[in-house]
C-alpha positions as CSV (number, residue, x, y, z in Angstrom):
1,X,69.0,-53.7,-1.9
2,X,69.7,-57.1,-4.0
3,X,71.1,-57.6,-6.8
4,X,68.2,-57.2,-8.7
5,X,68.1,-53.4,-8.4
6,X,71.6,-53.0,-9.2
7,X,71.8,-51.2,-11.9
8,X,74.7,-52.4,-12.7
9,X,73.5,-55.7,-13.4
10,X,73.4,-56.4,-17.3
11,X,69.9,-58.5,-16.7
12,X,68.6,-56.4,-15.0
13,X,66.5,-54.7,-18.2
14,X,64.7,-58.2,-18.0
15,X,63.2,-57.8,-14.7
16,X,59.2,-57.6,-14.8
17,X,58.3,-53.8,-13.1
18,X,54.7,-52.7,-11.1
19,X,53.1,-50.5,-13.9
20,X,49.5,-50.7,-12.7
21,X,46.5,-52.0,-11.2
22,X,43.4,-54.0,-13.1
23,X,40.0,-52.8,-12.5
24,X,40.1,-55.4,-9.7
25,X,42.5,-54.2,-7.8
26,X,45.4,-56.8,-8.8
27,X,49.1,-55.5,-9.9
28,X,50.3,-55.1,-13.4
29,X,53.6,-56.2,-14.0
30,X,55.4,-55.0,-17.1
31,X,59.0,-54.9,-19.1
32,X,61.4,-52.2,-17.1
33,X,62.8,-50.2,-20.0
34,X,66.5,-49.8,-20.8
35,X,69.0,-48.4,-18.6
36,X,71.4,-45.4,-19.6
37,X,75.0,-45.8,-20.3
38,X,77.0,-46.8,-16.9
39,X,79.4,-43.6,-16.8
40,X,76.2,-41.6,-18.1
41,X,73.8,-42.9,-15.3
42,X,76.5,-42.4,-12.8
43,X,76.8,-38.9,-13.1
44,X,72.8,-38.2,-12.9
45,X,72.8,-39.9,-10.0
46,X,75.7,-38.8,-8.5
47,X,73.7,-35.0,-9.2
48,X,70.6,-36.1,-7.7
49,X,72.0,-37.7,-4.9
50,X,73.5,-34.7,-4.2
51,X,70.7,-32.7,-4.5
52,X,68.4,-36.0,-2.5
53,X,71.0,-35.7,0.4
54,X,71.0,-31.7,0.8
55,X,66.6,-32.3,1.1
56,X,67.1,-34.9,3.2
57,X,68.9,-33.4,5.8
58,X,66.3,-30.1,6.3
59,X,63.4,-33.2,6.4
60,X,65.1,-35.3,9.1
61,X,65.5,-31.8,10.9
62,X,61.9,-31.3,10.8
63,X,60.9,-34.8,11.0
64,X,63.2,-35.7,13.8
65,X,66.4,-37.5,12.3
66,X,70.0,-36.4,13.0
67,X,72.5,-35.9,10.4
68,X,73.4,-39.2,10.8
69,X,70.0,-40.9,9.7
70,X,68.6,-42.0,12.9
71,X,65.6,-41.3,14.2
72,X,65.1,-39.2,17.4
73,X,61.3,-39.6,18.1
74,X,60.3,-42.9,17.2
75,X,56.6,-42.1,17.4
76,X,56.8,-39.5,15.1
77,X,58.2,-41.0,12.1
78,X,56.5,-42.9,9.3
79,X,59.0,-45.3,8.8
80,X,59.0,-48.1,6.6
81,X,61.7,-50.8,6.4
82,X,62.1,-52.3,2.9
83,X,62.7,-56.1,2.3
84,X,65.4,-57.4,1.2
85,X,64.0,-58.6,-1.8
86,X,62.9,-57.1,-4.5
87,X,59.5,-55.1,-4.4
88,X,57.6,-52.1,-6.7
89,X,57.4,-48.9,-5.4
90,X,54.9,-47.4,-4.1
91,X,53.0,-44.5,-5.6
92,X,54.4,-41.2,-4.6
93,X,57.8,-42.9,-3.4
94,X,60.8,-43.1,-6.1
95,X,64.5,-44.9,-5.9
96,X,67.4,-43.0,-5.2
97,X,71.0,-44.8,-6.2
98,X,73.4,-44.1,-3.6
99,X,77.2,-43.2,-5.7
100,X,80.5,-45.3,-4.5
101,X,81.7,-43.8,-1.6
102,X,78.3,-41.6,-0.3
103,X,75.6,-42.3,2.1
104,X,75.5,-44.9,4.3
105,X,74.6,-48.9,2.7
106,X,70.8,-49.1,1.4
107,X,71.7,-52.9,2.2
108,X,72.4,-52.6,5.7
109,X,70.6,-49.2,6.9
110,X,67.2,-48.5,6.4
111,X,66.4,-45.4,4.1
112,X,63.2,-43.3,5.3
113,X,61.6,-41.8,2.7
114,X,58.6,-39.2,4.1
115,X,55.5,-39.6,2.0
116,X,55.2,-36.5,0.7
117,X,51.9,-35.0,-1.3
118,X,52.9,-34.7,-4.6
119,X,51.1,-34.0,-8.3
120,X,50.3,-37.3,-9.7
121,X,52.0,-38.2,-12.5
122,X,50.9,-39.8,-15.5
123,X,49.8,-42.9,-15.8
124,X,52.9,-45.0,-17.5
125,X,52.1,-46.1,-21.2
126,X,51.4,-50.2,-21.0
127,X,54.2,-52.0,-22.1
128,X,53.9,-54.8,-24.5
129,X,53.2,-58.2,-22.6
130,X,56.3,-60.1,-22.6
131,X,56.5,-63.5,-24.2
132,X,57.5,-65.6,-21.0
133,X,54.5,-65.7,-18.1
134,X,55.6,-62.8,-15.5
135,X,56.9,-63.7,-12.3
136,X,54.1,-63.9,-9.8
137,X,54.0,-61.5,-6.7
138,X,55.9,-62.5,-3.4
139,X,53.6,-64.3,-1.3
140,X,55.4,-62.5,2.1
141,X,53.9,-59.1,1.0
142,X,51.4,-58.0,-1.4
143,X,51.1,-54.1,-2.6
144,X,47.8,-53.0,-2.0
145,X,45.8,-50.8,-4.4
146,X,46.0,-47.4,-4.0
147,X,43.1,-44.8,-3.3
148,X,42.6,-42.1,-6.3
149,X,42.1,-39.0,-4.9
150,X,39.7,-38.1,-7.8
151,X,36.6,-39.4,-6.6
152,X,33.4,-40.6,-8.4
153,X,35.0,-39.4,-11.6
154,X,38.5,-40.5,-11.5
155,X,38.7,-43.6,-14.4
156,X,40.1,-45.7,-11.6
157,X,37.7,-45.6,-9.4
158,X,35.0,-48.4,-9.6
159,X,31.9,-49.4,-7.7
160,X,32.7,-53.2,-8.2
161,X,35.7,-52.4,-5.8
162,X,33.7,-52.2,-3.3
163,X,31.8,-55.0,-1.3
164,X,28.9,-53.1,1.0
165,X,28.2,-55.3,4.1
166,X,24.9,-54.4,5.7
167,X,25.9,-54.1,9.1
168,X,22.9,-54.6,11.9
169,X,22.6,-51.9,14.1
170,X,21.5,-52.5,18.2
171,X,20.4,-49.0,18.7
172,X,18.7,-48.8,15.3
173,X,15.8,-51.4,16.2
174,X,15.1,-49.0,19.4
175,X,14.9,-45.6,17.6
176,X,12.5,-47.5,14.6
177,X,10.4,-48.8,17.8
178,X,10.6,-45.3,19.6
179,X,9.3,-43.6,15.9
180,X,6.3,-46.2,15.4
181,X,5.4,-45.8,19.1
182,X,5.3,-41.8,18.7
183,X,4.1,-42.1,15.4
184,X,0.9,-44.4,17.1
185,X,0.6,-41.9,20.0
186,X,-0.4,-39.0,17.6
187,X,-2.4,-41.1,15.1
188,X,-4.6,-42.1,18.6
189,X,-4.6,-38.8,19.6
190,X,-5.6,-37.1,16.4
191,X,-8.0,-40.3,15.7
192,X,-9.8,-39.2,19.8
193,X,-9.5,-35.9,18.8
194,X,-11.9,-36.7,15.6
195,X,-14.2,-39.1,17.3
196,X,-14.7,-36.0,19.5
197,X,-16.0,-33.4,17.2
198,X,-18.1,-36.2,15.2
199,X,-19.5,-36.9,18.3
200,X,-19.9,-33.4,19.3
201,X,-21.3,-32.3,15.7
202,X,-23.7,-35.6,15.9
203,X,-24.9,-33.5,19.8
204,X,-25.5,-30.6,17.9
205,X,-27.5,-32.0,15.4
206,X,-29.8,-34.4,17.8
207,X,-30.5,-30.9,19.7
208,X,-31.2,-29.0,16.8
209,X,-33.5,-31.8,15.5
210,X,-35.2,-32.2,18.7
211,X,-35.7,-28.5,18.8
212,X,-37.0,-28.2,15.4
213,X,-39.6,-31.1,16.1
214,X,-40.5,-29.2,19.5
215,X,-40.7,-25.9,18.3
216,X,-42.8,-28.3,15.3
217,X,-45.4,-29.4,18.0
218,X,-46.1,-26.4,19.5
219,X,-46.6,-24.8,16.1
220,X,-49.1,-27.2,15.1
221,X,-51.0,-27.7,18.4
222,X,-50.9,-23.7,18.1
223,X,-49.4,-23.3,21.2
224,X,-47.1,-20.7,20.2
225,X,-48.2,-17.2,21.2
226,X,-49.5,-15.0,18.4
227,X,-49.1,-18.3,16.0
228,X,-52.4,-20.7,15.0
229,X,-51.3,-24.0,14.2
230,X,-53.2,-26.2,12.0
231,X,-54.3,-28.4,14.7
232,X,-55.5,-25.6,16.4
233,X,-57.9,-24.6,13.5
234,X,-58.6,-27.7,12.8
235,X,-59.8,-28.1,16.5
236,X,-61.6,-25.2,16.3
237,X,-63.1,-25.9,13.2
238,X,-64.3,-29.1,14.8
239,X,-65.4,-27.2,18.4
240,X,-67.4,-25.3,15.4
241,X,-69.1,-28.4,14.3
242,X,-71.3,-30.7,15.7
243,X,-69.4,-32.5,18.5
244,X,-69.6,-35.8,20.5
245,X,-69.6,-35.5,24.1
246,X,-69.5,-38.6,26.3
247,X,-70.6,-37.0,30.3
248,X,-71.9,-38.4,33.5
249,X,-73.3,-36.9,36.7
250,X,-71.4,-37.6,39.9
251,X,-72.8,-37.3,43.6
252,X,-70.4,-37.4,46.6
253,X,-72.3,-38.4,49.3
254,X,-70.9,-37.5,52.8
255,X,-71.5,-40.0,54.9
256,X,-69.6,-38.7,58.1
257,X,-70.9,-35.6,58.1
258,X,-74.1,-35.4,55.9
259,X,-74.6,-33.3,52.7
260,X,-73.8,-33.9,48.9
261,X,-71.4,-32.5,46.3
262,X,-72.7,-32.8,42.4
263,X,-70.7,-32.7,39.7
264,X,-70.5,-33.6,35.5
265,X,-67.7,-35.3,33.7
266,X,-67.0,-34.5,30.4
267,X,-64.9,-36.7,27.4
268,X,-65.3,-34.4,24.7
269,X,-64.6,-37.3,21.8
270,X,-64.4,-34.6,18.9
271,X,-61.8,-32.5,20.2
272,X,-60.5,-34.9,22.3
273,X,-60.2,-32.6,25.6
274,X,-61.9,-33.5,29.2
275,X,-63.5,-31.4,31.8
276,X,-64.9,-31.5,35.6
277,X,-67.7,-28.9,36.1
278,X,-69.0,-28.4,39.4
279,X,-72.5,-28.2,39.9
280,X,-73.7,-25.9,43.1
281,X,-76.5,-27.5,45.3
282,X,-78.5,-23.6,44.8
283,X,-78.4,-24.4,40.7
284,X,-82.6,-24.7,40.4
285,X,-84.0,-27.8,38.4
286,X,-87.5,-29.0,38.0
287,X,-89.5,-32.0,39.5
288,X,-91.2,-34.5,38.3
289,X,-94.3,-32.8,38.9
290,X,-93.0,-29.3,36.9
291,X,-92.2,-27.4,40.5
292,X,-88.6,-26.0,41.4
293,X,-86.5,-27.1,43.6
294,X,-82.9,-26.8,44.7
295,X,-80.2,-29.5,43.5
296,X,-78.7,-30.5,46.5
297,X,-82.5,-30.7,48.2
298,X,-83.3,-32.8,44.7
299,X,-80.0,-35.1,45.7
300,X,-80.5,-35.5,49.2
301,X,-84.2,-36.9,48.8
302,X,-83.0,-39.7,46.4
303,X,-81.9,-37.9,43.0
304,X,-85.1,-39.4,41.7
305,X,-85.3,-37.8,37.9
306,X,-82.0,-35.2,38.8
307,X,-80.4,-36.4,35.8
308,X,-83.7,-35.3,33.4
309,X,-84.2,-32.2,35.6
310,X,-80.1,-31.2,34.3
311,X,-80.9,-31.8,31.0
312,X,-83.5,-29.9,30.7
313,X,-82.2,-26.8,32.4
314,X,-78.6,-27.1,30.8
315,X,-79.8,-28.7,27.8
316,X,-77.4,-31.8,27.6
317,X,-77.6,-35.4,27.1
318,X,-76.2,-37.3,30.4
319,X,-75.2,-40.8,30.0
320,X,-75.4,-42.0,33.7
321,X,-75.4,-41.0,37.0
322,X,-72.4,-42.3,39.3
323,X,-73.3,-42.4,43.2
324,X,-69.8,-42.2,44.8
325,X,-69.9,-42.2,48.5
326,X,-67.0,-40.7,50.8
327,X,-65.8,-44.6,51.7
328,X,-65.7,-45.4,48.2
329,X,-63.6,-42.6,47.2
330,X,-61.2,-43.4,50.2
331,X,-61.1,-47.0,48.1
332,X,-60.4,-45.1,45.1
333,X,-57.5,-43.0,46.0
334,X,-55.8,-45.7,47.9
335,X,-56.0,-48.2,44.8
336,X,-54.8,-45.5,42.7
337,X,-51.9,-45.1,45.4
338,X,-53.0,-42.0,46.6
339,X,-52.5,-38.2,45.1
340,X,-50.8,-35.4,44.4
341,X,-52.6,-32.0,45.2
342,X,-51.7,-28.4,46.0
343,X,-54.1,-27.7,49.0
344,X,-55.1,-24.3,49.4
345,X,-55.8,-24.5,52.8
346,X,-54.9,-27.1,56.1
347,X,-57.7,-29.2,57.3
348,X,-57.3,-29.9,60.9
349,X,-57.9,-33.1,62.3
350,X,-60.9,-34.8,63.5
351,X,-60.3,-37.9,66.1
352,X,-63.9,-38.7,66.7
353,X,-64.6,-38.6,62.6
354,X,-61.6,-40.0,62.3
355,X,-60.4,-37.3,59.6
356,X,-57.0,-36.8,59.9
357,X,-55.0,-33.6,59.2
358,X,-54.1,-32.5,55.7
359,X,-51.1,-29.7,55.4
360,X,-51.5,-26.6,53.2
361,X,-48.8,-26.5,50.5
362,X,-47.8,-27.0,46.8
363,X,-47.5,-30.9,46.1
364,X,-49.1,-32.3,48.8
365,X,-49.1,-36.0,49.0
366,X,-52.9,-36.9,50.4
367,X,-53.9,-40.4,51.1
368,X,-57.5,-41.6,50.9
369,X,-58.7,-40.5,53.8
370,X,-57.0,-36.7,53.7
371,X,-58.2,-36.7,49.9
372,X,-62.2,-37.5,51.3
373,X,-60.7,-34.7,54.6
374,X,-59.7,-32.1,51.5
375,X,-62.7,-32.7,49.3
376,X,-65.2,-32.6,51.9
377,X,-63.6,-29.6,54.0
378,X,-65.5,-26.2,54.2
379,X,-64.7,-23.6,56.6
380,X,-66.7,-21.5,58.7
381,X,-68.3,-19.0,56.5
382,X,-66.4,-19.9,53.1
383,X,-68.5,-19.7,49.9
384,X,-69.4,-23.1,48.2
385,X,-67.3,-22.5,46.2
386,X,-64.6,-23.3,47.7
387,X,-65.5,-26.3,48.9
388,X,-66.1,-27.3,45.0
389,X,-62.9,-26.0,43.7
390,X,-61.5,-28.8,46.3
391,X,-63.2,-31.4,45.0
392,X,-62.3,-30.8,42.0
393,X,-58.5,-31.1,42.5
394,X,-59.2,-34.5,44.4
395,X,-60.9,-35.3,40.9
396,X,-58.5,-34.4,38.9
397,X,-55.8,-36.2,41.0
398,X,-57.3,-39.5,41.1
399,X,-58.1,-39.2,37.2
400,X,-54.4,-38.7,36.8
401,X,-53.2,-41.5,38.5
402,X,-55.9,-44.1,37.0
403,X,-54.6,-46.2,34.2
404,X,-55.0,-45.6,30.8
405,X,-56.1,-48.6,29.6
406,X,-59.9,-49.3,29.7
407,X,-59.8,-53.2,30.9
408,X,-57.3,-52.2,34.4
409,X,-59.4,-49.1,34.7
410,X,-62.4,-51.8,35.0
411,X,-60.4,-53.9,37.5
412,X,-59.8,-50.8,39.5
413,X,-63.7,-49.7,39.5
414,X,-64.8,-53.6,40.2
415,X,-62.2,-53.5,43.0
416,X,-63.9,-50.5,45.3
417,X,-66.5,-52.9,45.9
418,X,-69.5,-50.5,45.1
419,X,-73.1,-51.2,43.2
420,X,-73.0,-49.0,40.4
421,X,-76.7,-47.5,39.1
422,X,-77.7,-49.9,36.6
423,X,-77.4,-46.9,34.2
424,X,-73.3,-46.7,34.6
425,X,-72.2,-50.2,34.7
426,X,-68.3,-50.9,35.3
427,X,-67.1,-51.3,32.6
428,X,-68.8,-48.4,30.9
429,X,-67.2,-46.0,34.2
430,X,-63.9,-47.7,33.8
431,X,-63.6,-46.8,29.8
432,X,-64.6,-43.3,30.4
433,X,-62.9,-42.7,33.3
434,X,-59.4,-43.9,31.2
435,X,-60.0,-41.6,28.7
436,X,-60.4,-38.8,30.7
437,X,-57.0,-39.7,32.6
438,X,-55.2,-39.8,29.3
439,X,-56.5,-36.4,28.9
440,X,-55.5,-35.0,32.5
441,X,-51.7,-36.5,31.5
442,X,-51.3,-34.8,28.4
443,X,-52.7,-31.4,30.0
444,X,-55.7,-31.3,28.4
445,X,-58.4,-31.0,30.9
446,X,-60.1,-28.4,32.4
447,X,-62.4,-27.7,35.7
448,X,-65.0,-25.0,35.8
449,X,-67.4,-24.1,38.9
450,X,-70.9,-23.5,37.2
451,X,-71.7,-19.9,38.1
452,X,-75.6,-19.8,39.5
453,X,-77.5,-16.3,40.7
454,X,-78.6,-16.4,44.0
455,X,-82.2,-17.5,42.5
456,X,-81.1,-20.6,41.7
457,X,-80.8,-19.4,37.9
458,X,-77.5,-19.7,35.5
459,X,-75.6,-16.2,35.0
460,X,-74.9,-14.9,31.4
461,X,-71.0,-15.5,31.7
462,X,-72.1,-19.8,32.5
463,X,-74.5,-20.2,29.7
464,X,-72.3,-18.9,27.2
465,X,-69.0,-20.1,28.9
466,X,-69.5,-23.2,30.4
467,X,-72.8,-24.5,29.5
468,X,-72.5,-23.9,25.6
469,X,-68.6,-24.4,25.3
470,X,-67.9,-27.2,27.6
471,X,-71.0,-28.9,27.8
472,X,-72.4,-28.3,24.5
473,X,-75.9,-27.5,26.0
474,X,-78.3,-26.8,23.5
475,X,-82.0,-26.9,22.9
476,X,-82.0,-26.2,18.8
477,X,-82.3,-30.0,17.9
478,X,-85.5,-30.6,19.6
479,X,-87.6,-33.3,17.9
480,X,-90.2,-32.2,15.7
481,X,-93.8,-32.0,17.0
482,X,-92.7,-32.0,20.8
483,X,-92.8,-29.1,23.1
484,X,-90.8,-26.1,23.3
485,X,-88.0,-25.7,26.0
486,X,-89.3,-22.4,26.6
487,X,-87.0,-19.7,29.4
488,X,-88.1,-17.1,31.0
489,X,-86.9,-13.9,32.4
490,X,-87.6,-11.1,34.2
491,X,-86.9,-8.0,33.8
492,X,-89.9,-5.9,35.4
493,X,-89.0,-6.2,39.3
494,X,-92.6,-7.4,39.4
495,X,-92.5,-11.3,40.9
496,X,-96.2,-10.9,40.1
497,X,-95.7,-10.5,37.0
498,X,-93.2,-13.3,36.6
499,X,-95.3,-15.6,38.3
500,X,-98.4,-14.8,35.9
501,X,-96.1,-15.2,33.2
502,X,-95.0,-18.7,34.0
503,X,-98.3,-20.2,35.2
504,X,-99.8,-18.5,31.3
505,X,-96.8,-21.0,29.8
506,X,-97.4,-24.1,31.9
507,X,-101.1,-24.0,31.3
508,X,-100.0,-23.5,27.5
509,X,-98.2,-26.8,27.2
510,X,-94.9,-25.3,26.9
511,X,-91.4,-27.0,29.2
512,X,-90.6,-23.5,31.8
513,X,-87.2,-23.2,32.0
514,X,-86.3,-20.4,35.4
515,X,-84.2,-18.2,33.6
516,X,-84.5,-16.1,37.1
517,X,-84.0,-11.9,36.7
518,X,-82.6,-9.8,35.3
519,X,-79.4,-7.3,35.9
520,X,-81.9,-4.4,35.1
521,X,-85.3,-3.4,34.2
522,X,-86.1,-3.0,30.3
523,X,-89.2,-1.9,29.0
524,X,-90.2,-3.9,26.1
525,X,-90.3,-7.1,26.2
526,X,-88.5,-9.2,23.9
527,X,-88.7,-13.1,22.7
528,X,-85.9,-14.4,20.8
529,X,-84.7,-17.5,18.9
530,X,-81.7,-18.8,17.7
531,X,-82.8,-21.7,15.1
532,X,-84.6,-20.5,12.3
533,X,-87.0,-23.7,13.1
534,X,-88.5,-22.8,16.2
535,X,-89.8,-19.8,14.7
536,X,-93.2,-20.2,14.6
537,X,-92.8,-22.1,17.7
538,X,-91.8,-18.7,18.7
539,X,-94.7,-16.7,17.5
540,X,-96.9,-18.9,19.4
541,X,-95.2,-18.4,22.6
542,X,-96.2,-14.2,21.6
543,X,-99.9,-15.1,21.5
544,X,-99.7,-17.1,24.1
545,X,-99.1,-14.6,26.6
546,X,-100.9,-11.5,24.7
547,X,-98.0,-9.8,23.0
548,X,-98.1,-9.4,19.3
549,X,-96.2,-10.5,16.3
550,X,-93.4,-7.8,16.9
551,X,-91.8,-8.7,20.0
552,X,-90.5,-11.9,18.3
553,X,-86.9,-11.7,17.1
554,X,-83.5,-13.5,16.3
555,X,-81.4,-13.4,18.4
556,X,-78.6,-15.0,21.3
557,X,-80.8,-16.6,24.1
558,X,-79.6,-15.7,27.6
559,X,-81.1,-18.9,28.7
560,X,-80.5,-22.5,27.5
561,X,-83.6,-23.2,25.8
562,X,-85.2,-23.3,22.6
563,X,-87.0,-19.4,23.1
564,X,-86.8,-17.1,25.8
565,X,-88.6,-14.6,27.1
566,X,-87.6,-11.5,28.7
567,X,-90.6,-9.1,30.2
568,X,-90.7,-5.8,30.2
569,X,-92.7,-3.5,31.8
570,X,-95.0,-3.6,29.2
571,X,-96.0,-7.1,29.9
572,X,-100.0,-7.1,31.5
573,X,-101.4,-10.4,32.8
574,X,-104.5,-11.3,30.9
């Protein structure tokens, strides 16, 4: 201790004392106040030393001092050596005199005070500032501001105090990195997840619209069972009508093995459809000369007037006749490269006709020669039928694979190499023969065998089936002033009577159309019309062969002609 803390020392009142700190943390320094009386002070002291030495020794005991102040554990105490000069106390920590003649020298000895928690005392009222400038701290040791324990709300306590130094952190930058990363990771996983049900909603829709516009189609085209569509009625309304049929007669010449196959294309222009009917060589028509022969026969010996003699017994309107011999049709199906059949039966191979063999099977693949083999094959008593129904898959084949438009259909005709009749030229066969291909892709084509008794005659189920329907055969717009198509039919199981019959009509000017017999005997007999025209065309047919006035009637005509007439048994030859 100097002499500065004596207190003793008459200038010692003078001394500037530690009363504070400013906001910034800097000591206060202020005027120490008077001292007590020197006898008076001595005798407080001398009681609290007293009292200071009895606490000290049961703290060095538990703090590890001996009774004679030194320490035992050097590591355990919180020592503090004070300088020799002058310096303010710390907060917490107070003075103690030592009396003359106690203790051991504060000068020489170091005193260890504990820092003990205590109640803080009140701040000390400011002193007035002094006139002369306070002494300025030593420079060898500074006190340093103490901490309130008050907190936020202790009046000491101030943010400016403080100086907050943003301090970089290494692993920071790694766990910001590691959160965008994961962060990205589930934003491109939710963002797939998304693009996935749009995509699979935008799958739904497509199908449902697609369905919709199927199930549309079908609807319209009245393809739906137990549905009409309105291009079904208005198909039918138009097979109702008055419809445009473009058809030509086709004869396949065998020229390997003789004989002929007839049949009629059919482009149906009004309700855009195509058909191939077959035409058996028995079917009866009519020579020039007005006497019956058989088709095939008719063919054979030139097919001189064959296309007239089919229009007048099925009442159509042929447009030309197409020779097509068995090499041609070889031509055909190879430039078409070849066709697709299901054969219903194998054809076995001929070396010396050089015909090879043609397997029996679903989706057989025939080149030109098996499809002439196939079209051409009958077997040993098969009905002609058969032999028809065969070529009308080879048909239908090639038709299929021709092309749709009208100029390379041309180029495909011009390239067989064949003369055409002057009535069918190639570019007229090439247009048609398009149009009925479209009409065999889209599925709209049909083949029919033309049923004939074995008479030579048409049955009932043909006229009104196939002749009617698909070859709109008709003999109600005949031209005024020309001669009835007149049929003829019997039903008296007389051919006597038949023949009388027809030889009254030829000698009456009238066109005889073989409407061959009947399923049974009636015994009236009956002449009927359909058009309200023919008539009186009809009651002259009555007087022509001695019947009267009631026998004529309106009525469906089992054969295709203007009137026919069915005899009875009452029918007697004049």
């Amino acid at each position: 201790m100097n002499d500065r803390q004596d207190p003793y020392d008459p200038y010692a009142a003078q001394e500037q004392q530690l009363i504070g700190y400013d906001p910034y943390g800097r000591p206060v320094y202020g005027q120490v106040p008077a001292q007590p009386a020197p006898g008076q002070q001595y005798d407080q002291q001398y009681d609290q030393q007293y009292d200071q030495q009895y606490d000290q020794q049961y703290e060095q005991q538990q703090y590890g001092y001996d009774p004679q102040g030194y320490a035992r554990q050097p590591q355990q105490a919180y020592y503090q050596q004070q300088p020799q000069q002058s310096a303010a106390p710390e907060y917490g920590q107070q003075e103690y005199p030592q009396a003359p003649g106690h203790g051991y020298d504060t000068q020489q000895t170091p005193q260890w005070i504990p820092q003990q928690a205590a109640p803080e005392p009140p701040a000390p009222a400011p002193a007035p500032a002094p006139a002369a400038e306070p002494e300025p701290p030593r420079p060898d040791r500074v006190p340093e501001p103490r901490r309130s324990e008050g907190g936020p709300s202790d009046p000491d306590y101030r943010t400016e105090q403080f100086a907050f130094i943003d301090q970089p952190d290494e692993d920071s930058e790694d766990v910001i990195d590691w959160l965008k990363f994961t962060e990205s990771r589930t934003e491109r996983r939710e963002e797939a997840r998304r693009r996935g049900r749009n995509r699979v909603v935008a799958l739904i829709v497509v199908l449902a619209l697609f369905v919709v516009a199927g199930v549309g189609y079908l609807w319209y085209a009245g393809k739906l069972p137990f549905l009409d569509g309105p291009g079904q009625k208005k198909g039918a309304a138009a097979a109702a009508g008055p419809q445009k049929r473009d058809m030509i007669v086709v004869h396949l010449h065998n020229t390997k093995k003789g004989g002929t196959t007839t049949a009629l294309l059919v482009d149906n222009v009004t309700t855009g459809k195509g058909a191939t009917v077959l035409l058996p060589n028995t079917l009866g028509v009519a020579k020039d000369d007005g006497t019956g022969t058989a088709l095939g026969k008719a063919v054979e010996e030139g097919g001189v007037g064959v296309k007239d003699s089919l229009d007048s017994v099925l009442g159509t309107h042929i447009g030309g006749t197409w020779r097509l011999d068995t090499p041609f049709l070889e031509n055909l199906v190879e430039l078409v490269g070849g066709i697709d059949t299901d054969t219903d039966v194998a054809v076995p191979a001929d070396d010396a006709a050089k015909i090879p063999a043609v397997g029996q099977g679903p989706k057989q693949h025939l080149s030109g020669a098996m499809a002439v083999a196939y079209a051409t094959y009958r077997g040993q008593g098969e009905p002609e039928a058969k032999q028809l129904d065969r070529l009308g898959k080879v048909l239908y084949g090639v038709l299929r694979k021709v092309p749709g438009d009208a100029k390379s259909a041309t180029v495909t005709v011009e390239s067989m190499g064949q003369i055409l009749d002057p009535s069918l030229n190639a570019q007229a066969l090439g247009a048609l023969l398009a149009r009925l291909g479209e009409h065999a892709k889209e599925g709209a084509y049909r083949t029919d065998v033309l049923a004939v008794k074995p008479d030579g005659t048409l049955t009932d189920d043909a006229n009104k089936n196939v002749v009617k329907e698909v070859l709109g055969g008709s003999f109600s717009a005949a031209q005024a002033g020309s001669a009835p198509r007149v049929g003829l039919k019997d039903a008296t199981g007389d051919e006597k009577t038949q023949v009388a019959a027809k030889a009254a009509l030829l000698n009456g000017g009238y066109t005889f159309v073989d409407g061959g017999k009947a399923d049974k005997t009636q015994p009236a007999t009956q002449i009927t019309y359909q058009d309200d025209a023919q008539r009186a065309k009809a009651v002259d047919v009555a007087k022509t062969l001695g019947l009267a006035e009631t026998a004529v009637k309106k009525g469906e005509n089992t054969v295709n002609a203007d009137i026919v007439v069915t005899l009875g048994k009452d029918y007697k030859p004049s």
